[in-house]
N, C-alpha and C positions, 0 to 999 in steps of 0.2 A: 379358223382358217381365214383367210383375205384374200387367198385366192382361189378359183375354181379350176380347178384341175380336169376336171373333165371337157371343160368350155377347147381344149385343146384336140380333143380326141375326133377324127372323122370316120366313119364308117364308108366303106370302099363304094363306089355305085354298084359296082358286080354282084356284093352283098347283098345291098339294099334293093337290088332287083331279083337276086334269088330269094329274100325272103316274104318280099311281095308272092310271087309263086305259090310258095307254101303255107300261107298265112290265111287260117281258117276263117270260114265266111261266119258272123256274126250275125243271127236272124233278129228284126226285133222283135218286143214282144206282140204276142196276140191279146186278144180284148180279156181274157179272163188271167192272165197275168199284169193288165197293166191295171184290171180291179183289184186283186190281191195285194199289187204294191200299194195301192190308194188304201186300200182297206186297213193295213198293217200303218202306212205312214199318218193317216189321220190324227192320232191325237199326240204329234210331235210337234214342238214349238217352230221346227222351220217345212212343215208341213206348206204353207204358202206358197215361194217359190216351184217347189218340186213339182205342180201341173202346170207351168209354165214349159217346164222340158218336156213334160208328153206335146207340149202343142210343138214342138220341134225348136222352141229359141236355144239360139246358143246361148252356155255359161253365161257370157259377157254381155250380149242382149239381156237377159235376166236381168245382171247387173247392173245395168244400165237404166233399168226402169226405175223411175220416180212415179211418184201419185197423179199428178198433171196428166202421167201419160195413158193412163186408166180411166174410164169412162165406165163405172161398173152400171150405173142405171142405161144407157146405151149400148153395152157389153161388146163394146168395142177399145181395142190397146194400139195404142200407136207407141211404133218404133223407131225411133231416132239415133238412141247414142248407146253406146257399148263402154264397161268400164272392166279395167283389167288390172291385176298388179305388177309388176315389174318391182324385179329381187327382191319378192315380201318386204317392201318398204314404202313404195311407192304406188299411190292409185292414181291411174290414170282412165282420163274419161275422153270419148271421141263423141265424133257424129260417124256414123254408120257409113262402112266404105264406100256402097254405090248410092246410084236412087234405087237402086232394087232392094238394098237392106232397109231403105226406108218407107215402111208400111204400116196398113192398118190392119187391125188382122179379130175377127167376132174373138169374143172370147166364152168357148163354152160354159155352158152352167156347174159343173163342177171348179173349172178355176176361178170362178167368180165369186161362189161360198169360202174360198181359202182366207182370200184378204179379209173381208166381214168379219169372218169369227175371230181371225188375229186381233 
């Protein structure tokens, strides 16, 4: 297809504020489920990334990190640029929309062991 057809489609606001309404509340997890996910993810080759999201980075933050920006003997990450794709074809890389996306942030001892063993 070459076009997208749904790119057309809009959802009413009246909808889209009733379904806010109804739209179950999403707990996150507590500390013995977020060891379980750790436990079961450990010996997967993209194990790395995945405790970047428990420290709360977005997708694209993740994405964005190169090595420069790791400081693992100081175990602190600086966050600068976000990378994203657009129409599976294209990566695109920014700097972080405010100065508040841009930080330094410790980085626990479990996400510190990810990159190492990689």
């Amino acid at each position: 297809m070459t076009v997208n057809v749904a790119s057309e489609v809009h959802v009413p606001l009246k909808a889209r504020k009733a379904e806010r309404k109804t739209k179950a509340v999403v707990q996150p997890w507590n500390a013995s489920e977020v060891g379980a996910f750790v436990a079961v993810m450990k010996g997967d080759r993209l194990f790395a990334p995945l405790p970047l999201s428990l420290m709360g980075l977005r997708p694209a933050e993740a994405c964005g990190l190169r090595w420069l920006d790791i400081d693992l003997d100081a175990a602190m990450l600086s966050m600068a640029n976000t990378r994203t794709m657009m129409g599976n074809r294209t990566v695109v890389e920014k700097d972080a929309k405010s100065m508040a996306g841009e930080r330094v942030l410790p980085i626990p001892s479990l996400v510190r062991e990810a990159p190492r063993r990689r």
